[in-house]
Each structure stands twice: as structure tokens, then as C-alpha cells.
C-alpha positions, 0 to 999 in steps of 0.5 A: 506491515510492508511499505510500498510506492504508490504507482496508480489509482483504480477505479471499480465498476461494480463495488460491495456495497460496504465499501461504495465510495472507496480509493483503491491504490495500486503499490508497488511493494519495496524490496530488500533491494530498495532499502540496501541502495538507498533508493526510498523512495521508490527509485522505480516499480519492484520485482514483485507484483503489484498489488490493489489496497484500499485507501482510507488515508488519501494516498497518492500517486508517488507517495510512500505507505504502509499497508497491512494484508491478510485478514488484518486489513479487514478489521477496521470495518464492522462487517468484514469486506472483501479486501486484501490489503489496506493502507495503513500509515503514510510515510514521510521518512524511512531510516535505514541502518543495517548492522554491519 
């Protein structure tokens, strides 16, 4: 699981049928960076790419959540969609302590 800023929503034209009705999210993911100058939350969009993750929780703009990739994500569902990434947990606090 990676954890990531929620910084917009999408909205499909054409949709699987399996998944009509769906909210799909664009995350930024965090970074080591993010954690080591104690930016969480989001202190601005990451380096790396954004991604789309479908949204089964009802995350929003701004929040804090952890998504899962890869064939994972497409485990909840009895006949396997086409997606990504999937929204897993949202999260209210992160603590990060680091061993020196």
C-alpha cells in the first residue's frame, strides 16, 4: 500500500459496464521527500506521476489515502475490472519517526 494526496476527481464518458457509477480519483503519490520535511499532508503535488484510482470509500479532494496497485486492486470485485489502482484506507494521521 502507497499513500497519496487526492488533488482532483474524473469523470468517464464511457465506462465497463462493471464498474458504471464509480468515482475515480486523481492521487498524487507521497514521496520519501514528503515524509522527511514532515510535509503530510500534502505540502504540494509529488515529483512522480499522478495516477486515476478508483474510489469505493468516498475520498475527496485534499484528503490523505491509501491505495493499493496492481492485480490487488481488482480483487474486491467478483469479475475482475480493468483498473489500477484502488483506494483502500483513508487516512486521518501519519506518524513518522525515522531511526536515526
Amino acid at each position: 500500500m502507497r499513500l497519496g494526496s487526492v488533488i482532483g476527481r474524473v469523470t468517464l464518458s464511457v465506462v465497463v459496464p462493471e464498474l458504471q457509477g464509480a468515482r475515480w480519483l486523481v492521487v498524487s503519490p507521497f514521496t520519501r521527500e514528503h515524509f522527511q520535511q514532515g510535509a503530510v499532508p500534502l505540502a504540494g503535488v509529488s515529483k512522480d506521476p499522478s495516477l486515476v484510482v478508483y474510489d469505493n470509500l468516498g475520498g475527496g479532494l485534499g484528503d490523505t489515502i491509501g491505495f493499493v496497485e496492481g492485480r490487488e486492486a481488482a480483487q474486491p470485485f467478483e469479475k475482475a475490472p480493468p483498473i489500477d489502482a484502488i483506494n483502500a484506507a483513508l487516512v486521518d494521521t501519519i506518524f513518522y519517526n525515522p531511526k536515526k
